[in-house]
N, C-alpha and C positions, 0 to 999 in steps of 0.2 A: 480595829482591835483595841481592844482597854487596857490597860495597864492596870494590875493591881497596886492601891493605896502601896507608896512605896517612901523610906526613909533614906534619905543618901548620908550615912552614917562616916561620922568624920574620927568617933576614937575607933580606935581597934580594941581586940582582945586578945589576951593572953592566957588561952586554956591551954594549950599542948592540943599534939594532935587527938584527934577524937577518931575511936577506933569503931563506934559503933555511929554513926551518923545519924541513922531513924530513929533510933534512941532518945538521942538529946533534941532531935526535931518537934517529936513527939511531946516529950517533956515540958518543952521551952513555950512551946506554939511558934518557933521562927525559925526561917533557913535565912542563911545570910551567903550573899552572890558575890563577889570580888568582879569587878569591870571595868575595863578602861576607856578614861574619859579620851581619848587621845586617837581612836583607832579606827574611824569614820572610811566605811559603811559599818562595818563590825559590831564594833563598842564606841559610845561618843556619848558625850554629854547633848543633851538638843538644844535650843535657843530658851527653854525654856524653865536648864538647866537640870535635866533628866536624864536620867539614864537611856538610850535608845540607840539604834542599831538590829541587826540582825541576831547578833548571839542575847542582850540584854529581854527583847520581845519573846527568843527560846526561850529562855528563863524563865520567865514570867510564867510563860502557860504550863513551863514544867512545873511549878509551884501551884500554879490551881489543880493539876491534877496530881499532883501529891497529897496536897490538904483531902479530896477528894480520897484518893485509897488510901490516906491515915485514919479518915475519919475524922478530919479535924476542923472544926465550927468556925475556928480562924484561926489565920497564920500570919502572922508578921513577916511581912517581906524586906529584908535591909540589902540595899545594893551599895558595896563598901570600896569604893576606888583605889585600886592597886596600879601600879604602872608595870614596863619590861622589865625591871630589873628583882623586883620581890615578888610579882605574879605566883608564882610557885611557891615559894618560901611559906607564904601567908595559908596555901591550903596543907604545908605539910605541917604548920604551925598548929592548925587547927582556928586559925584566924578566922576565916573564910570556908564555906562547906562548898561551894562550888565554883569555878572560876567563868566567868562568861566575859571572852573576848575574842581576841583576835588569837588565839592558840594552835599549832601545829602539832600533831601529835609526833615523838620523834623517841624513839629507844632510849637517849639519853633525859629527856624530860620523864622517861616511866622508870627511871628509877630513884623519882622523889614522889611523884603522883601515877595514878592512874588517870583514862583518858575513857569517857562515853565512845556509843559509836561516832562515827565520821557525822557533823551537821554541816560543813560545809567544806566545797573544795577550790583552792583557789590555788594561784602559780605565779613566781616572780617575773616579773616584767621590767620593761625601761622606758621611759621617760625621755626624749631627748627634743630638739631642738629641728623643726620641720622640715630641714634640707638635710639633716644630718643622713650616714648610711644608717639603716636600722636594724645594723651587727653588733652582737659584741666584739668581732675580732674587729671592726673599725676605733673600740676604743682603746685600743694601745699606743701609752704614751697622753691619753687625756685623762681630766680630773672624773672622777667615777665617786657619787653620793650612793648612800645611803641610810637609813637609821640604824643605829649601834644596838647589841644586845637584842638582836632579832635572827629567827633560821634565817632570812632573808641577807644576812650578813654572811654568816656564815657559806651561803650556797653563793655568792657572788665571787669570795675568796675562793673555793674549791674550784668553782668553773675559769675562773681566770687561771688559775694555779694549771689546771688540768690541760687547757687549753697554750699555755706559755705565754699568755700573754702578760705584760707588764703596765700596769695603766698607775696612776695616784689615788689611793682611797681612801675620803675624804667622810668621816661620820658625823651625825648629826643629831641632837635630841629629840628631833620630832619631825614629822615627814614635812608638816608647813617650811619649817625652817629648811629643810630638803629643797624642796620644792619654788623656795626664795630663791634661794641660791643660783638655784636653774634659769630663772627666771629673770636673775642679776646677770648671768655669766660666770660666776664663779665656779660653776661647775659646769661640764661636759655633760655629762648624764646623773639620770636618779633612778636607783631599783627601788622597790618596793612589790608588794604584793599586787598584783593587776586591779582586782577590785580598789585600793587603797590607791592606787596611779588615777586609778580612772575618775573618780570623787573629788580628788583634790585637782586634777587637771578641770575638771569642770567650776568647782569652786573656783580658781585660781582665775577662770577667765583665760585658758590658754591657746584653746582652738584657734588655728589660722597661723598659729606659731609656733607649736611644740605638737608633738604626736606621740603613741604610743606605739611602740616596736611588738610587732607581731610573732616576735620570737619569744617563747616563754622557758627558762632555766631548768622550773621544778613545776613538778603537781605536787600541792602539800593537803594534807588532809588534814581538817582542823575538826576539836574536839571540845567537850567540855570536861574539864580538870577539875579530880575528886579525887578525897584522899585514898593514899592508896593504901591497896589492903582490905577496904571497905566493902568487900563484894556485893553483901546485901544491897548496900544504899548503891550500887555503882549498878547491880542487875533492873532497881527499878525504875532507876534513871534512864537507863537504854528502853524498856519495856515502855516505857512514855514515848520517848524520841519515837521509839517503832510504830506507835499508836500515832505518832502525828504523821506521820511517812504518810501512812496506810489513808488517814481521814484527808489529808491534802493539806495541813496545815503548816508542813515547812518549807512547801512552793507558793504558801500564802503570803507568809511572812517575810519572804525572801521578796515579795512583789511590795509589800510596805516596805520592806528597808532600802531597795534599791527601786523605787520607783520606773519606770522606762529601759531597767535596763532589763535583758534577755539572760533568764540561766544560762551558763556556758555547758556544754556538751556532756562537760564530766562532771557536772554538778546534777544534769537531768539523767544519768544516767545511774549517780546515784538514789534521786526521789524510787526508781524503780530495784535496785537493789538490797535499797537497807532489810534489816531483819527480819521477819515479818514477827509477827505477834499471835501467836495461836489461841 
């Protein structure tokens, strides 16, 4: 699959939010994609300093088929690096007209943005150290990572809280650094999102010595983040997504972004649910 000619655009902009999306696309000749460099299988920069991953390759094709039913000869495509902490800020800004990353769709995220349908479903997991039990009620009382300003944070808190357990929670800027740490000893375990466990345990060189715990916390469904309000551009964005369900193309791109690995259950069970497209 190709990549459309793309720009990784390093100023930003300050329009306000944009209530009419297809409008200014229209006008402009360009959609501009907010993704993060950091979020590998998801959103990552690649060796080549590219935008790539699973939700940035969404993107893409959503963009050729927009140019497509705009009717437009060419379209400048800019993919504009956001991180956890302004990801959202930036599409209700009007920074950014769509957000492709690693995103959970969650009640409190939709009341800054709207969310496409579901493209991918993924579930927090743990990380630990190969003799370890691979509970979380075994970690009460050890040190417990994770990345800060993620659902992933926040569902680790609840499930401990809920559960009574009492562990040390230790946050971290970025899952690498997580993932050091573990690999130091400074820490007991690392949650993260299972796909994003599984990527950096194989980067990391961990096998033989750390494994991943088979217990999963949440199923999150993740989306792509558009502004809200925007129903027009938000109905023709799903009506793509749905068109790629139907043609097979985001069990394709799911096979380029994660190479060898197998959809999970509730991921193939979405390929066969999403919308259809009449």
């Amino acid at each position: 699959m190709r990549l459309l000619s793309v720009l990784i655009a390093t100023a930003l902009f300050s329009t306000g939010a944009v209530a009419q999306t297809i409008e200014r696309i229209t006008k402009n000749n360009e959609i501009r994609f907010g993704f993060r460099t950091d979020a590998a299988p998801l959103s990552y920069l690649n060796d080549q300093g590219r935008p790539f991953g699973l939700s940035p390759l969404i993107c893409d094709q959503v963009a050729q088929s927009l140019a497509k039913k705009l009717d437009l000869k060419e379209l400048n495509v800019q993919f504009i690096p956001v991180d956890a902490k302004d990801r959202f800020d930036k599409i209700a800004s009007g920074e950014v007209d769509v957000l492709c990353g690693a995103a959970t769709i969650t009640l409190s995220r939709r009341e800054v943005v709207d969310f496409s349908i579901p493209i991918y479903v993924d579930g927090t997991s743990i990380l630990l150290p190969i003799e370890a039990e691979g509970t979380m009620s075994a970690l009460a009382g050890k040190r417990v990572g994770m990345r800060s300003n993620t659902t992933t944070e926040a569902s680790v808190l609840n499930s401990f809280e809920a559960a009574s357990i009492d562990a040390n929670m230790v946050r971290f800027a970025s899952h690498p650094d997580g993932i050091k740490a573990l690999r130091d000893g400074e820490i007991d375990a690392y949650f993260a999102d299972q796909s994003i466990l599984l990527v950096n345990y194989i980067a990391a060189g961990l096998k033989g010595k750390f494994k991943l715990s088979q217990e999963i916390l949440t199923i999150e469904k993740q989306g792509l983040a558009i502004p809200k309000g925007d129903y027009d551009f938000r109905l023709l964005v799903d009506r793509i997504l749905s068109e790629m369900y139907s043609q097979g193309s985001m069990e394709e791109i799911f096979r380029i972004a994660l190479p060898g690995i197998e959809p999970s259950e509730a991921l193939k069970a979405l390929y066969v649910i999403a919308p259809t497209n009449p």
